[in-house]
C-alpha positions in Angstrom: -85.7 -67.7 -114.5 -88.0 -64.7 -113.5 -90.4 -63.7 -116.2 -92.2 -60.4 -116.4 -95.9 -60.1 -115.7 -96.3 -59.0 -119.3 -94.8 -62.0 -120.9 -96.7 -64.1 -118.4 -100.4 -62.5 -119.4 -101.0 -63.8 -122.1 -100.5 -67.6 -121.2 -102.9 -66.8 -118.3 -105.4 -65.3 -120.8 -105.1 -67.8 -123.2 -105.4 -71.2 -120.9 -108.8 -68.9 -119.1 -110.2 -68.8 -122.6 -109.3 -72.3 -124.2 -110.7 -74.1 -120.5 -113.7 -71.6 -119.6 -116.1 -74.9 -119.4 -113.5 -77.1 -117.3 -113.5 -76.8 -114.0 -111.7 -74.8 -111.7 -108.9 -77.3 -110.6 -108.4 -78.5 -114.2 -107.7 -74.9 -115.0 -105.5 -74.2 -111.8 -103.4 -77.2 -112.7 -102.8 -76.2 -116.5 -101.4 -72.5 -114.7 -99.7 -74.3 -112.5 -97.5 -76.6 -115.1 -96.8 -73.3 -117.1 -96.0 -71.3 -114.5 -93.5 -73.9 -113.4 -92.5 -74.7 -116.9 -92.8 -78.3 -117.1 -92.0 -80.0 -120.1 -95.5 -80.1 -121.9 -95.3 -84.3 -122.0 -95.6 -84.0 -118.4 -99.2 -81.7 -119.2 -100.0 -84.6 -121.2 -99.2 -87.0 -118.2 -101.5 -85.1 -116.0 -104.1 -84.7 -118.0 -104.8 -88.0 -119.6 -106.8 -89.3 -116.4 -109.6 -87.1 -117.4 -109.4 -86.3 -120.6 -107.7 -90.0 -122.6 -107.1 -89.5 -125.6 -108.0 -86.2 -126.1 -105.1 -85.1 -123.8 -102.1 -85.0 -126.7 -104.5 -83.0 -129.2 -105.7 -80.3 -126.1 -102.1 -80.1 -125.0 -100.8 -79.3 -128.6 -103.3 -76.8 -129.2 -102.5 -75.2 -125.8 -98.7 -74.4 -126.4 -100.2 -73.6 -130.3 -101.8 -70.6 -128.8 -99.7 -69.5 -126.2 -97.1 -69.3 -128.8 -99.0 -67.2 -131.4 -100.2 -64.7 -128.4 -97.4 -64.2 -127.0 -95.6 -63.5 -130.2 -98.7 -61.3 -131.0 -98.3 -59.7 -127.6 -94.5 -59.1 -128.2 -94.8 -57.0 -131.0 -97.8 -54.8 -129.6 -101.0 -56.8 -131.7 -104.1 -57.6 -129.5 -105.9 -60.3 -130.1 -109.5 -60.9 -130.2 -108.2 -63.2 -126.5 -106.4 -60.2 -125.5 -109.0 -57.7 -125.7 -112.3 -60.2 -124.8 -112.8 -59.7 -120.7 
């Protein structure tokens, strides 16, 4: 299923912002999941080796803001993620 760039920004904005402190492969490996839209248990999967028990809580608040921007996104709102460079 091809998405369009504009539906796809703001999960790219959003994970940028959540993980600005985490390094550069932890970041490129959250993108990646999305972009391949795995099944956010398998996020959880990947991410538990560093993170432990932290993983479940980071992952749910992930997919909690990806769903709020892009539904803010949608219908033309900017966020204070959205507009922060």
């Amino acid at each position: 299923m091809m998405r369009s760039s504009s539906s796809i920004l703001p999960r790219y904005l959003v994970i940028c912002r959540l993980m600005s402190g985490s390094s550069l492969r932890s970041i490129v490996f959250v993108l990646e999941h999305l972009k391949d839209y795995k099944a956010p248990q398998t996020l959880v999967e990947g991410l538990e080796l560093v993170l432990e028990e932290e993983a479940v809580e980071f992952v749910i608040s992930i997919w909690r803001q990806i769903i709020f921007e892009s539904t803010a996104y949608g219908e033309g709102l900017h966020t204070k993620i959205m507009l922060d460079d």
